[in-house]
SENU-333193 format. One record per residue (C-alpha): z, y, x. Coordinates in steps of 0.02 Angstrom, whole numbers, plus 50000, padded with zeros to 5 digits. Layout:
residues N
{pz:Z&py:Y&px:X} .
...
end
This chain:
residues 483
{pz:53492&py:45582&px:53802} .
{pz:53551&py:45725&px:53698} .
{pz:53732&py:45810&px:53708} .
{pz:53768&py:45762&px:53530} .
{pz:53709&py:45568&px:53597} .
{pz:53830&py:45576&px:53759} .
{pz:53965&py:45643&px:53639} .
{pz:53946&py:45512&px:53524} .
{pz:53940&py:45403&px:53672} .
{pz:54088&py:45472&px:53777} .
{pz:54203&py:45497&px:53630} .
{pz:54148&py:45306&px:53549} .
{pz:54205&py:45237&px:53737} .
{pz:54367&py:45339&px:53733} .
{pz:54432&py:45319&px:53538} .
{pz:54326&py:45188&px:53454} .
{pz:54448&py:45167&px:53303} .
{pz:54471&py:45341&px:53264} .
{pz:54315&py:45421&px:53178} .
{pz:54408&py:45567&px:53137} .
{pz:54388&py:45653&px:53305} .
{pz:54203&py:45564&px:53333} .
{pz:54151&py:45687&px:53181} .
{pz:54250&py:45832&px:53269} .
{pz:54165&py:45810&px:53412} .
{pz:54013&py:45815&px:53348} .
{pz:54053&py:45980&px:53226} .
{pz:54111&py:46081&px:53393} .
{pz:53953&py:46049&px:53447} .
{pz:53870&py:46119&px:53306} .
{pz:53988&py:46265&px:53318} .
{pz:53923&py:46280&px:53498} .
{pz:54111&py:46267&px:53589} .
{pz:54085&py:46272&px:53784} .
{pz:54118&py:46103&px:53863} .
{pz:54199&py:46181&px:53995} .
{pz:54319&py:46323&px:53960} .
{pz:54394&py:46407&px:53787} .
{pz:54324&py:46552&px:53757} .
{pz:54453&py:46683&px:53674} .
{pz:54446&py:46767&px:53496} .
{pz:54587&py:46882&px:53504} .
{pz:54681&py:46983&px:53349} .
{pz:54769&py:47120&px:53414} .
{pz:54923&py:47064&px:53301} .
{pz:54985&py:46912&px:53176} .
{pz:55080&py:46927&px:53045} .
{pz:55258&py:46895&px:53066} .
{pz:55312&py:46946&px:52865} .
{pz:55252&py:46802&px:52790} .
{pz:55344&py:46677&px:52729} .
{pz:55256&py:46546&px:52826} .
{pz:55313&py:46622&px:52982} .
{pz:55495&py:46655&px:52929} .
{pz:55512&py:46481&px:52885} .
{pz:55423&py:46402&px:53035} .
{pz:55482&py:46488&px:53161} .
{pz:55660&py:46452&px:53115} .
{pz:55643&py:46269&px:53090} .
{pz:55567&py:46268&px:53245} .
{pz:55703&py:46352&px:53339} .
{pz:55810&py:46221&px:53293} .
{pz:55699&py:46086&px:53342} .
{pz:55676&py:46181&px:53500} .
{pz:55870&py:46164&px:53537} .
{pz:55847&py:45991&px:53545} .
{pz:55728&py:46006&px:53669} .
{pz:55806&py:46104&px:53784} .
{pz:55746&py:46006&px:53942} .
{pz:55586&py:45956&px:53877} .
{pz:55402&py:46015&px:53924} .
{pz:55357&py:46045&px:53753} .
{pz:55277&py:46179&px:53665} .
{pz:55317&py:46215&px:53471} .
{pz:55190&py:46328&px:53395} .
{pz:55163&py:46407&px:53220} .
{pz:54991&py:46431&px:53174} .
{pz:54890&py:46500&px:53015} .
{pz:54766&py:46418&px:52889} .
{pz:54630&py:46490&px:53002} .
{pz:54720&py:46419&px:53157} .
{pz:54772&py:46593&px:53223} .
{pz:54949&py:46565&px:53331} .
{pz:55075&py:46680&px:53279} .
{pz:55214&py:46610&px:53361} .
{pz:55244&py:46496&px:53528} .
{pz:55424&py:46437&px:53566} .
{pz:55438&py:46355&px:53744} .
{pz:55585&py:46350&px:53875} .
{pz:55473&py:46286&px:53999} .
{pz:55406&py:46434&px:54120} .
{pz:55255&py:46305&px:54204} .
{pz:55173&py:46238&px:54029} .
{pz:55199&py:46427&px:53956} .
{pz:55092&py:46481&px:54097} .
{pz:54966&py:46368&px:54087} .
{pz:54929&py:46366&px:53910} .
{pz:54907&py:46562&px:53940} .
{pz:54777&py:46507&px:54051} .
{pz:54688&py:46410&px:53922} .
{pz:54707&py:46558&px:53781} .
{pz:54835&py:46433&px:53660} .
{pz:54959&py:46589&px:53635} .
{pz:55012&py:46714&px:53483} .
{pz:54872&py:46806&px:53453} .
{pz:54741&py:46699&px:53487} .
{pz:54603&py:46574&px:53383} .
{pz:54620&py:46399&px:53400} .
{pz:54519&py:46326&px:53275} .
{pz:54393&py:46178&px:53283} .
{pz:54265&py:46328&px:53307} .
{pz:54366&py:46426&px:53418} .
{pz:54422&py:46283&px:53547} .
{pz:54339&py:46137&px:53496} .
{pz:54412&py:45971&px:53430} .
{pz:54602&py:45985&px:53490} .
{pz:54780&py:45943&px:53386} .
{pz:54802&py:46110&px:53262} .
{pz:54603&py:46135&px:53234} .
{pz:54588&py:45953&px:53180} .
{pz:54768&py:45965&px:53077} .
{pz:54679&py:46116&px:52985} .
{pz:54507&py:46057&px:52953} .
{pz:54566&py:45875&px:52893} .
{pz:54728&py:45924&px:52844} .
{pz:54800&py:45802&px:52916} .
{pz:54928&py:45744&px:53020} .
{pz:54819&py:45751&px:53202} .
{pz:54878&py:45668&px:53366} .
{pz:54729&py:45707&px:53511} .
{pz:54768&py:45661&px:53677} .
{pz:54711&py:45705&px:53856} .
{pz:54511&py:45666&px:53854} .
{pz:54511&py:45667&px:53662} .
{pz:54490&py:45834&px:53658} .
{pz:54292&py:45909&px:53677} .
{pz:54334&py:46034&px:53800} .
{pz:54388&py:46004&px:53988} .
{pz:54490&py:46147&px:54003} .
{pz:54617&py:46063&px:53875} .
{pz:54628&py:45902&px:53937} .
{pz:54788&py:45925&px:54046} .
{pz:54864&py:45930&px:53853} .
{pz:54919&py:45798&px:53737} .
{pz:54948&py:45891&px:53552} .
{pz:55026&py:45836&px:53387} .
{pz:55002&py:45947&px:53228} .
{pz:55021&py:45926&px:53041} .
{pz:54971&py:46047&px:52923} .
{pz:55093&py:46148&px:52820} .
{pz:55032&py:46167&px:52619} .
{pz:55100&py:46322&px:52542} .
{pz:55230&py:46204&px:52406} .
{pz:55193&py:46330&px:52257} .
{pz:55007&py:46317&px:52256} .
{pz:54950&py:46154&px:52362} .
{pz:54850&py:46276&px:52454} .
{pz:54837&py:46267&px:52649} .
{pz:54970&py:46402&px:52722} .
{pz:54954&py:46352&px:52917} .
{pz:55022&py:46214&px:53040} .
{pz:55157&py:46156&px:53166} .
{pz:55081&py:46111&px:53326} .
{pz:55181&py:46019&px:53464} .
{pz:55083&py:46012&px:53632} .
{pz:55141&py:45958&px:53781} .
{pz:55059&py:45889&px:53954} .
{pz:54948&py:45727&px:53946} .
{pz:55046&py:45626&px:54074} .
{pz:55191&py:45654&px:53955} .
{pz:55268&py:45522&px:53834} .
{pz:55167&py:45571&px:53663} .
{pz:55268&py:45424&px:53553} .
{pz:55379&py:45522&px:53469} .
{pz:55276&py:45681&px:53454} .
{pz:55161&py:45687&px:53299} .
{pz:55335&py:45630&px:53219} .
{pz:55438&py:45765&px:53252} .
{pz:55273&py:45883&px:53214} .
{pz:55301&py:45796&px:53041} .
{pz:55473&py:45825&px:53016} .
{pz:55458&py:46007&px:53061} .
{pz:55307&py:46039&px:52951} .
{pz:55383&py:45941&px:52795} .
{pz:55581&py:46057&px:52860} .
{pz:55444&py:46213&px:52849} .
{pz:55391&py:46181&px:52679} .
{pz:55546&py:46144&px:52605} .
{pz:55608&py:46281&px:52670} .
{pz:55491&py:46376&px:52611} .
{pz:55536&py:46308&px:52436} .
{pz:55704&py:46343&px:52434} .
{pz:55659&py:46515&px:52482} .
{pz:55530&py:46553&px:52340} .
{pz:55657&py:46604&px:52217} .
{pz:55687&py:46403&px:52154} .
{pz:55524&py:46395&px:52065} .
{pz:55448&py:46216&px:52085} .
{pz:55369&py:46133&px:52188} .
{pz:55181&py:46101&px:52141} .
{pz:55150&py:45921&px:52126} .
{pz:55038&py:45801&px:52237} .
{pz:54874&py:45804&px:52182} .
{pz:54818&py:45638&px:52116} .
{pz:54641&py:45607&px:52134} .
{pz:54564&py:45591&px:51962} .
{pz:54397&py:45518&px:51911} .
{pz:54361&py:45522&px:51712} .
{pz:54214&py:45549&px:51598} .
{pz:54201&py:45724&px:51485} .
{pz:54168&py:45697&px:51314} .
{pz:54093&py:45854&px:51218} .
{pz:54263&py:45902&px:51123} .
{pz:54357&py:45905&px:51293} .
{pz:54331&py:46098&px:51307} .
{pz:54334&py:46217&px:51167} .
{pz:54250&py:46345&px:51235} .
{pz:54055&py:46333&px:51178} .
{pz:54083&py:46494&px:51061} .
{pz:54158&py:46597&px:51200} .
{pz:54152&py:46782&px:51227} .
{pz:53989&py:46868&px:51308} .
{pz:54069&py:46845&px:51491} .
{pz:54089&py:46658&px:51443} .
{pz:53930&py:46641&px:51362} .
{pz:53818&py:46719&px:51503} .
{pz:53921&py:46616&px:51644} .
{pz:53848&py:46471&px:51548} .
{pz:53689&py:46513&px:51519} .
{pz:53697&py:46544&px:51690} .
{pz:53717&py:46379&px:51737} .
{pz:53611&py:46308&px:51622} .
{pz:53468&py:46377&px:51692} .
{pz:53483&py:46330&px:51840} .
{pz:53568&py:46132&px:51809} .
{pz:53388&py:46148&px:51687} .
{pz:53295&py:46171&px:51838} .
{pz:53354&py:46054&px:51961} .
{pz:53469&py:46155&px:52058} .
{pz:53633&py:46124&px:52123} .
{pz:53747&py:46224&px:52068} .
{pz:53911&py:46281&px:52133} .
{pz:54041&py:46357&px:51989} .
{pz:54164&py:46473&px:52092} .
{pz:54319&py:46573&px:52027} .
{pz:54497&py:46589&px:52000} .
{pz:54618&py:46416&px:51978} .
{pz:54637&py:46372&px:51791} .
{pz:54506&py:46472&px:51738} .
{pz:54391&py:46343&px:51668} .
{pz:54273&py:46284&px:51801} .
{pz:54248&py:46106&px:51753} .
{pz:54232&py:46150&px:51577} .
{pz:54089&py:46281&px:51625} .
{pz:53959&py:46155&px:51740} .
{pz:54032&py:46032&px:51603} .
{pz:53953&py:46141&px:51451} .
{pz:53837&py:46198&px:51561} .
{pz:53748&py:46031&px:51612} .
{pz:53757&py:45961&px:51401} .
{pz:53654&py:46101&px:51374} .
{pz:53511&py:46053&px:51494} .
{pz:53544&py:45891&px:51479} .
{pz:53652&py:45815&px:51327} .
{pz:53623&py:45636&px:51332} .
{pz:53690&py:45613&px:51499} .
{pz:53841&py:45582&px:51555} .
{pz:53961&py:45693&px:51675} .
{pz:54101&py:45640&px:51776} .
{pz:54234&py:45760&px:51856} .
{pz:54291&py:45701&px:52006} .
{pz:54465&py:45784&px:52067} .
{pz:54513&py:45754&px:52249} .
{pz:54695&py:45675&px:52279} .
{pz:54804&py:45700&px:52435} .
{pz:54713&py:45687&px:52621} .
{pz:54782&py:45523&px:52647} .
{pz:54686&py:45465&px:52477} .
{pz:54520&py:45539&px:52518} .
{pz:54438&py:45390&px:52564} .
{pz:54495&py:45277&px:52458} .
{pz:54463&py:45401&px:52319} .
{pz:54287&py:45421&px:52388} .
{pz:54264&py:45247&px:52378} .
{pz:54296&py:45248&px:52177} .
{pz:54180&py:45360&px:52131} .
{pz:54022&py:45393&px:52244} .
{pz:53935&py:45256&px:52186} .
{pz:53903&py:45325&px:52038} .
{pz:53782&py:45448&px:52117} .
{pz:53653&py:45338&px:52130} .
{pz:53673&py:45300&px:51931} .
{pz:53536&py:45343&px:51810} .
{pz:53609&py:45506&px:51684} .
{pz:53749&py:45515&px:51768} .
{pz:53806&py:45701&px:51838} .
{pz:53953&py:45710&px:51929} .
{pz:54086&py:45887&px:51954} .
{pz:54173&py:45879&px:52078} .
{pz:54300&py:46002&px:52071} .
{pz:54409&py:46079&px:52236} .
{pz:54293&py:46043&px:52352} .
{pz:54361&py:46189&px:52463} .
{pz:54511&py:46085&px:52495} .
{pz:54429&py:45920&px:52563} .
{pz:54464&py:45846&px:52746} .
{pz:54318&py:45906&px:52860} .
{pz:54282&py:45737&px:52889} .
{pz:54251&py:45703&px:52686} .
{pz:54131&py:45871&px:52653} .
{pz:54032&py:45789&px:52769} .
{pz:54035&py:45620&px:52711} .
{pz:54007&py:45690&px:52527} .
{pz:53874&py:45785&px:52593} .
{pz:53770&py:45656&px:52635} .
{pz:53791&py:45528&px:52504} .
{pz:53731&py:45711&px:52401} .
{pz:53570&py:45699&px:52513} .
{pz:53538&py:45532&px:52509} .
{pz:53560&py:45497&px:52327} .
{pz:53439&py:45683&px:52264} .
{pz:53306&py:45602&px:52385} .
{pz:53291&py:45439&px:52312} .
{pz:53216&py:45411&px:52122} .
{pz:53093&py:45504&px:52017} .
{pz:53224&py:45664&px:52027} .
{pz:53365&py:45730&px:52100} .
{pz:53524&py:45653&px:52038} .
{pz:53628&py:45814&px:51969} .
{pz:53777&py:45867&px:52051} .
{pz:53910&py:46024&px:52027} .
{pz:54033&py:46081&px:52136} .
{pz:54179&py:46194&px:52106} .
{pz:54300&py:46278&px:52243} .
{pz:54384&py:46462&px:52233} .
{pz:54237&py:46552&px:52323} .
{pz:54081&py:46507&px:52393} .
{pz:54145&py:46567&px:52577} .
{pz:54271&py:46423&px:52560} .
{pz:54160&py:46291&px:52529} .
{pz:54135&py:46158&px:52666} .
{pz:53971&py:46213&px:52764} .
{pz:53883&py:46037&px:52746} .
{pz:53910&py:46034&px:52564} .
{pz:53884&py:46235&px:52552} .
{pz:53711&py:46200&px:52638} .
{pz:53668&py:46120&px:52480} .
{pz:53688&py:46238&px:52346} .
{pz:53569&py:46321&px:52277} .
{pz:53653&py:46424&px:52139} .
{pz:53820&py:46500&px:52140} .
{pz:53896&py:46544&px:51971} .
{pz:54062&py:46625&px:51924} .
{pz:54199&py:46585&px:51797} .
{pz:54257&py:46734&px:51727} .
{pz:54472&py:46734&px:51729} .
{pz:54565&py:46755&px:51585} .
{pz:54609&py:46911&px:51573} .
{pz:54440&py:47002&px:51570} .
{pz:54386&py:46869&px:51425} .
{pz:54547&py:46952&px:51303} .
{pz:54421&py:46897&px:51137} .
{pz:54431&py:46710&px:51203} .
{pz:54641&py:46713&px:51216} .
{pz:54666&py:46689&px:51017} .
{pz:54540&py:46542&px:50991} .
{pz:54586&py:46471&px:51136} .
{pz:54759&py:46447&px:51081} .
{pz:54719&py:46380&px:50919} .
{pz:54611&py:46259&px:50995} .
{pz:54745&py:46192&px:51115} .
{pz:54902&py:46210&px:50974} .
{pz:54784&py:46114&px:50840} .
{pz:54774&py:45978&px:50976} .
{pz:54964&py:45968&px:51008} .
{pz:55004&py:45956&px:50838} .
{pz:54845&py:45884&px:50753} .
{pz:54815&py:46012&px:50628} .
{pz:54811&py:46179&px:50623} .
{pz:54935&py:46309&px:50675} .
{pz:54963&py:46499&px:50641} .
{pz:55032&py:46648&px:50755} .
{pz:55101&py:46804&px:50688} .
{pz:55049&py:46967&px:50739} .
{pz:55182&py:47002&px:50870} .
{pz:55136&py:46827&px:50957} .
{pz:54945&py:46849&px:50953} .
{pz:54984&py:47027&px:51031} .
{pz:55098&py:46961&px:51172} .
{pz:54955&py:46818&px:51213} .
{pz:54837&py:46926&px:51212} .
{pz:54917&py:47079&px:51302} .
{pz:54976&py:46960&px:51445} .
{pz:54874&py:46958&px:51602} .
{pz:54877&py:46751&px:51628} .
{pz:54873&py:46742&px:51805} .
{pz:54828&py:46543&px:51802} .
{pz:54726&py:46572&px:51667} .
{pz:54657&py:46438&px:51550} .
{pz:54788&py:46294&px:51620} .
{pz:54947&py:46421&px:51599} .
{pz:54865&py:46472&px:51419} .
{pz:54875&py:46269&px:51368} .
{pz:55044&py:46257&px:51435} .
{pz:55103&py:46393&px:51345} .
{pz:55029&py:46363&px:51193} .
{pz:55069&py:46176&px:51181} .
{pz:55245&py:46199&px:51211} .
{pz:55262&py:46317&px:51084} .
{pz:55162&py:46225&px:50935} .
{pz:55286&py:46098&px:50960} .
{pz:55422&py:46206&px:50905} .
{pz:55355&py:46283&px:50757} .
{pz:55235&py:46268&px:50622} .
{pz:55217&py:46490&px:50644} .
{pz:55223&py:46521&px:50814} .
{pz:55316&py:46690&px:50810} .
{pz:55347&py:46796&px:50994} .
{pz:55511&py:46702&px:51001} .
{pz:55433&py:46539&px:51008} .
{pz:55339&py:46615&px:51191} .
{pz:55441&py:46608&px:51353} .
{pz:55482&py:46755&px:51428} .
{pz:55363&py:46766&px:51565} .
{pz:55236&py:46830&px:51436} .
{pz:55360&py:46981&px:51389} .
{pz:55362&py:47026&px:51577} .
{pz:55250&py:47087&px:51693} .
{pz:55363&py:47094&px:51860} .
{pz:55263&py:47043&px:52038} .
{pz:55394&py:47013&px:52139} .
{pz:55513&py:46855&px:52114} .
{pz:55663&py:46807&px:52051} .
{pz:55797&py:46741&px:52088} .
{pz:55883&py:46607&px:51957} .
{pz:56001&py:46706&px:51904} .
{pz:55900&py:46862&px:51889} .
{pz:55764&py:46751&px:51798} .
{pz:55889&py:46679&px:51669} .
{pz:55966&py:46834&px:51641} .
{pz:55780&py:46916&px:51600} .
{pz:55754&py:46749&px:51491} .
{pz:55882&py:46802&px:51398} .
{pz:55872&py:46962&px:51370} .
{pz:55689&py:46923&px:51306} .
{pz:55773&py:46809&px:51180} .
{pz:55865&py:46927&px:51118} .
{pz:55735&py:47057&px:51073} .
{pz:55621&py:46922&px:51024} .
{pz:55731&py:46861&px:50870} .
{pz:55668&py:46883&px:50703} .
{pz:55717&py:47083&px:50646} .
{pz:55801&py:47120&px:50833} .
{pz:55838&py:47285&px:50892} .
{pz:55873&py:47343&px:51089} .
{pz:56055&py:47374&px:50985} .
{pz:56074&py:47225&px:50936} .
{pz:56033&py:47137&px:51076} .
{pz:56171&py:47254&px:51168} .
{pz:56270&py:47193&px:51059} .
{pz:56236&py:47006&px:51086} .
{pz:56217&py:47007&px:51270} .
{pz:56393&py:47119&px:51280} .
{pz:56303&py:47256&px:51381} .
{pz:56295&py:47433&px:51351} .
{pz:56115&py:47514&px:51269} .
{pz:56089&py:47594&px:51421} .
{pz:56124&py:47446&px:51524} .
{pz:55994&py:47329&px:51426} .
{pz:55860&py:47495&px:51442} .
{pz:55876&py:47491&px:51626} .
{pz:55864&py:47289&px:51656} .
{pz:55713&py:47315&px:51543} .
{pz:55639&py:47436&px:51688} .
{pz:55694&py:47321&px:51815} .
{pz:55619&py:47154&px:51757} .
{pz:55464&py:47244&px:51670} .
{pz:55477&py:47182&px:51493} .
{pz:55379&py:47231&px:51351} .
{pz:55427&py:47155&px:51193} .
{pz:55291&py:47230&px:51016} .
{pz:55385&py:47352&px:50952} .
{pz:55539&py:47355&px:51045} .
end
């Protein structure tokens, strides 16, 4: 019998309701994780500045409080399942989970450790309860560990985890619980800290068919243009292609352009992935269509499927491009091509980038007529100093902050003017602000965006000195045309 036969085997006997950790098993195989012992990958330092760690570690302080008298372990861990922080009263579990490498410092991914609570948190992102013989290597199986992941709340992206562990013979009913609270404490915490801005919403899971007029951009700059032809050559050929680049920058609409050209008589589905908990169900919806005749399906943010999911897409890919006459088309889209799930990354054959925003300045202007003509069904104008601002701003979510921008001010005016932009556009400030500090730029911006302003007048307005208004210019980085 083979080891990946006895693993399916011992882990079937163990946990046969839970094939989550039956396909972790088998991927620390693959990864080649000893059986017997982990095997430490060691950074000589974590990062203690971020604001993942700020946050985490003092939610967890309080949690440990709590805890006083209990053998339990409360760890802080990043998206690549690096510990930066272990908080523990308890002198006999801290030393042996030095023994076993699970301290600051040290790797404890799936591929690091094998299939264990924070590497199967991180690769699912999930909430992840392995106990005792659930996990694939002996040396862990004194251990019972709990550990949800914690998603950055601005972006949706994966920031880390909060990983409970304590010993096997231990009660573990309440564990993966209070690993919940802690992660959702972290991330709210984290929100409250990131200068009230919101947080990003869940993502929903959406399946629907693009029509031709969904994207505007056939007539795009030369970046643009030689993306898609790109693509096209190689959706001509058979090839699967992968679109890779910034968020908001127009993948979808790329493979989507991209794949009419080569083929324009078929149809093309883009398939968005919801929240973890919805994979499968979502999965469900859709992946029939596969096996469909002129059907090609996008799916889009494939670097932030479950483990378990890249793998199950994977081979629904490979089963339905080896069935028929010829390979049923498929795109996928992700940030990079390093972040794409290795099962479905095996499959690619062509990797093609979507050029962001800002190096495409000749696609800003029709771009936002496109998107204002579609807000107010007809079309709109912008004067001088508003094409200059749009086009002189750097768009850091590119296409999807354009829209928003654009929509919301065609529905204010017939002649969008640079007073009809918000005030983000007039400033080019990294850091953050706070809500007073961002109101107060909002409205100084309004001020020197009125129709015939001066840096006077808005002194005047904003009962602050010239000088004054000059400096909190410096500070918040505005640039207003002619100001």
């Amino acid at each position: 019998m083979t080891r990946a036969r006895e693993v399916e085997v011992e882990q079937r006997q163990l946990s046969p309701d839970r094939p989550r950790l039956l396909a972790s098993w088998q991927r620390s195989e693959r990864y080649g994780v000893s059986l017997d012992e982990v095997k430490p990958v060691f950074t000589g330092s974590v990062d203690t500045g971020s604001l993942l760690y700020e946050c985490g570690y003092e939610v967890l302080s309080g949690l440990q409080a709590t805890l006083a008298n209990e053998p339990v372990s409360l760890m802080i861990t990043d998206s690549a399942g690096l510990v930066l922080a272990r908080l523990c009263n308890d002198n006999s579990i801290n030393r042996s989970l030095d023994r076993v490498h699970l301290a600051p410092g040290f790797y404890f991914a799936e591929r690091n450790a094998g299939t264990n609570g924070l590497g199967l948190a991180l690769a699912d992102r999930a909430p992840s309860l392995v106990k005792a013989e659930e996990h694939y290597c002996t040396g862990l199986r004194g251990y019972t560990c709990a550990a949800v992941p914690v998603l950055d709340p601005l972006t949706g992206d994966l920031a880390g985890s909060v990983n409970l562990t304590t010993w096997s013979n231990s009660s573990s009913d309440l564990l993966l619980a209070l690993a919940q609270a802690a992660a959702g404490n972290t991330t709210a915490l984290m929100l409250a800290r990131s200068a009230g801005r919101r947080m990003r919403p869940t993502p929903r899971g959406e399946v629907f068919h693009v029509y031709a007029d969904r994207f505007p951009q056939a007539d795009g700059g030369r970046l643009w243009r030689d993306a898609v032809a790109e693509a096209h050559t190689a959706l001509a050929a058979g090839r699967v292609v992968a679109v890779v680049g910034e968020p908001g920058a127009g993948k979808t609409a790329l493979a989507s352009m991209a794949h009419r050209r080569a083929r324009p008589r078929e149809r093309v589905l883009s398939a968005r992935p919801p929240a973890p908990d919805d994979v499968h169900a979502w999965l469900t919806l859709w992946t029939p269509e596969l096996a469909k005749d002129d059907t090609c399906v996008i799916v889009s943010g494939v670097d932030g499927l479950p483990a378990w999911a890249a793998e199950e897409l994977a081979k629904q890919f490979t089963s339905v491009r080896h069935d028929g006459a010829r390979p049923q088309p498929f795109v996928l889209t992700a940030e990079d091509f390093g972040a794409l799930p290795g099962p479905l990354g095996a499959l690619v054959d062509t990797v093609v980038e979507a050029p962001p925003l800002r190096h495409r300045p000749d696609d800003i202007l029709p771009l936002a007529r496109h998107f204002a003509e579609r807000e107010r069904g007809r079309p709109i104008s912008f004067t001088a100093a508003a094409s200059q601002a749009l086009t002189e701003f750097h768009w850091p979510e590119n296409v999807k902050q354009l829209k928003r921008v654009v929509r919301t001010a065609a529905a204010r005016a017939d002649v969008v003017d640079q007073r009809h932009l918000p005030a983000e556009l007039f400033s080019s400030g990294a850091h953050r602000l706070s809500r007073l500090q961002a109101l107060e730029r909002d409205e100084i911006v309004r001020c020197l965006t009125e129709p015939g302003a001066t840096v006077v007048r808005a002194a005047a307005e904003l009962g602050m000195s010239r000088a004054t208004v000059y400096r909190k210019m410096a500070q918040y980085e505005i640039k207003v045309p002619g100001r």
